[in-house]
C-alpha positions, 0 to 999 in steps of 0.5 A: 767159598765152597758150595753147599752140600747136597742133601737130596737122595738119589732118589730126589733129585731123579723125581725132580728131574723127571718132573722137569723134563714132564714140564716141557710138554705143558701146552698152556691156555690160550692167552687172551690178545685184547690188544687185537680189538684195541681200536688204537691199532685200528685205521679209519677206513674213510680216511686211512688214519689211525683213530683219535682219542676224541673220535672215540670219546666222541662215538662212545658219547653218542652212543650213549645218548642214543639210550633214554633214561627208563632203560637206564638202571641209574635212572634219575630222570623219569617222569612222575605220574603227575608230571605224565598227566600233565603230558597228557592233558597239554598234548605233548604225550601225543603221537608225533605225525608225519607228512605224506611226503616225508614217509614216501621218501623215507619209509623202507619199501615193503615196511612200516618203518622209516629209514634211519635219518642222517645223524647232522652234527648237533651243538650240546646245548641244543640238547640241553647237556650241561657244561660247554659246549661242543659238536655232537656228531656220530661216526658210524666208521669210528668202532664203539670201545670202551662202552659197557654193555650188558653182555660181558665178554667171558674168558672162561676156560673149558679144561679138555679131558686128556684122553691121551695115554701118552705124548711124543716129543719129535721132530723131522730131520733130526741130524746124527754125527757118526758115533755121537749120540743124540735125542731122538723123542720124548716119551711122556706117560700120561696118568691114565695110561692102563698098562704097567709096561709096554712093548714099542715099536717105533718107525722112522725114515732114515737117510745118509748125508755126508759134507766135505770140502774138495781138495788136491789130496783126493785121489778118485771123486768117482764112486764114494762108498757110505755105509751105515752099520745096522748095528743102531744104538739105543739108549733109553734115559730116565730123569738123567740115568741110563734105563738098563733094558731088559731085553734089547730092542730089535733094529730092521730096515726095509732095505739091504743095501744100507749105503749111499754111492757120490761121485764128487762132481768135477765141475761139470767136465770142466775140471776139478773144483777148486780146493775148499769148495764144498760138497755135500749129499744126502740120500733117503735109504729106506724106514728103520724099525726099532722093535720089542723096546720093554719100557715100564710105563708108570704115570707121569714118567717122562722117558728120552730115548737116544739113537747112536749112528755108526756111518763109515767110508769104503775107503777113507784113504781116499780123502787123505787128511780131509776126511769128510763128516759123515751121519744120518738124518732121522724122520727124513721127508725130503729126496736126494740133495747133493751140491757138487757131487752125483749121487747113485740112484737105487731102489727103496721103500717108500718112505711111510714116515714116523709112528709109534705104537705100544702093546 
C-alpha cells in the first residue's frame, strides 16, 4: 500500500513546522494540586493516623451545627413573632446567668469574654436531631472538608503581558563530537519584537574533553596535544531548512592557545594502567564569541542554530588503533576533570558564562 501524496507546498509544511518548534517554549499555567489539601493524605497529628472517613463526616457535622438557623439562607425553622412573644412573657427570652465562680474561672483575664467550654461528646437525641442515634463529638485535630462556606476558592488566572521580545532555549554543558554538528539554542521571536533584523552576538564558555581506554598500542602517555580549529561552524536552521546567511558570523575566543595538553597517568608510578582502563579530561580554555550573525526577525520565528567543532590530536599515531574521542563542551560551568591522566595548567579568562544580545 503506498502512502498518500503530499499536497502541501513547500511553504506549508515549513509554517507547520515553524509552528512546531515555537510550541516547545509554551510555559503552561499552573495546575491546581487540590489533592495537596486533600485531608485524606493528611495524619492526625494526635495520633499519627491517616483520618477517617467518620472522623470527617463527624467534624464537618459539628461544624454545622455550630451555626443557628436565622444565619442560614435555608432557614425553616425561625421563630414567629408570636411565638417570640411568647418567649418573652414565660421568661425563657431572658438572659442566661452565671455564678461568680463560674466566670472567675472561665473568664479570659483582661476580657469580658468567657473561654471556650470543652466540647464533651454529646448523644444526638439530647439535641433533638432526628434519626438514630450517635455521639456528637468535636475534634478540633481533625481539618474541617468538604464544608461550604461562603468564601469560595477562585482559581482565576491572571494572564502576564509578555514583554519579551524574544526567548532562549539553552542549557549548560551541551557536548560536541568532533565534526558532528549539533543544537546549540532555540531562538523564538516574540510578537512584539520592533525591529525587522538583528545583529546577535552570543558568548559561550567552551571546554575540550577527550575519553579514551589505555591500551599497549600507546606509544608515550606523555604530553597529548588537543587542539581546537577556531574555524567553528554555524549553521542557522528555519523550520528545517538551512537559513543562507548574508554575512558570515565572526568567531573569536579570549585565548590564543586553543588546546588542552594530558599525560595518560601510569597508574600513580606504578606502572602503566592496564588495557581497557579508561581515561578521560576536560578543560575549560576561554569564552568563545559568535558575532555579526544577521538573522531577519519577523514574530512568531522560531530559529535552531547548530555549532560544528573540529578537535584534533597533535599526533594521532600516538594511539595507534584506539583513537580516543575527541569534543567540546559549550556553556561550560565547571574546572578541570581528569580520571587517569594529568591535565597541563594554563592561564585563561575568566569564564563570564552564556548571554546573547541583538542590535
Amino acid at each position: 500500500m503506498s502512502n498518500p501524496k503530499n499536497n502541501c507546498s513547500d511553504a506549508t509544511i515549513q509554517l507547520l513546522q515553524n509552528r512546531r518548534m515555537s510550541k516547545m517554549f509554551n510555559i503552561p499555567p499552573t495546575r491546581v494540586d487540590t489533592f495537596a489539601k486533600s485531608p485524606y493524605v493528611q495524619s492526625n497529628p494526635a495520633t499519627g493516623l491517616f483520618f477517617t472517613q467518620p472522623q470527617l463526616d463527624m467534624r464537618r457535622k459539628v461544624e454545622i451545627l455550630k451555626y443557628a438557623g436565622n444565619q442560614s439562607n435555608t432557614k425553616t425553622n425561625a421563630f414567629t413573632r408570636a411565638e417570640k412573644y411568647a418567649q418573652v412573657i414565660n421568661g425563657s427570652y431572658a438572659s442566661r446567668t452565671y455564678s461568680k465562680t463560674y466566670l472567675d474561672e472561665n473568664m479570659i483575664p483582661g476580657t469580658n469574654r468567657l473561654a471556650t467550654c470543652p466540647q464533651l461528646p454529646t448523644p444526638s437525641t439530647s439535641c433533638d436531631i432526628p434519626g438514630p442515634m450517635i455521639t456528637l463529638y468535636e475534634d478540633p485535630d481533625v481539618p474541617l472538608y468538604m464544608f461550604q462556606s461562603r468564601n469560595v476558592d477562585s482559581y482565576g488566572i491572571q494572564n502576564t503581558v509578555a514583554t519579551d521580545i524574544w526567548i532562549i532555549s539553552t542549557s549548560n554543558h551541551i557536548s560536541f563530537t568532533s565534526y558532528n554538528p549539533a543544537l546549540f539554542l532555540s531562538l523564538q521571536l516574540m510578537q512584539n519584537i520592533p525591529q525587522s533584523s538583528y545583529i546577535y552576538t552570543i558568548h559561550t564558555p567552551i571546554a575540550i574533553t577527550i575519553t579514551g581506554r589505555c591500551s599497549s598500542q600507546i606509544q608515550n602517555p606523555a604530553n597529548n596535544v588537543a587542539r581546537l580549529n577556531s574555524a567553528v561552524k554555524v549553521k542557522v536552521y528555519y523550520s528545517g531548512q538551512l537559513v543562507k546567511l548574508a554575512v558570515p558570523p565572526i568567531i573569536t575566543f579570549t585565548n590564543t592557545n586553543l588546546s588542552m595538553t594530558i599525560d595518560i597517568n601510569n597508574n600513580g608510578g606504578n606502572g602503566f594502567l592496564a588495557d581497557n582502563s579508561v581515561f578521560s579530561a576536560t578543560q575549560y580554555i576561554g569564552m568563545m564569541t559568535i558575532s555579526n550573525l544577521f538573522l531577519y526577525t519577523s514574530n512568531n520565528y522560531n530559529y535552531q542554530i547548530y555549532l560544528e567543532f573540529d578537535v584534533n590530536l597533535d599526533n594521532y599515531t600516538n594511539f595507534g588503533t584506539e583513537q580516543p574521542t575527541l569534543g567540546v563542551i559549550a556553556n561550560y560551568t565547571g574546572g578541570d576533570i581528569q580520571t587517569n591522566t594529568i591535565i597541563q595548567p594554563q592561564t585563561v579568562a575568566a569564564n563570564t558564562g552564556f548571554s546573547i544580545i541583538g542590535i
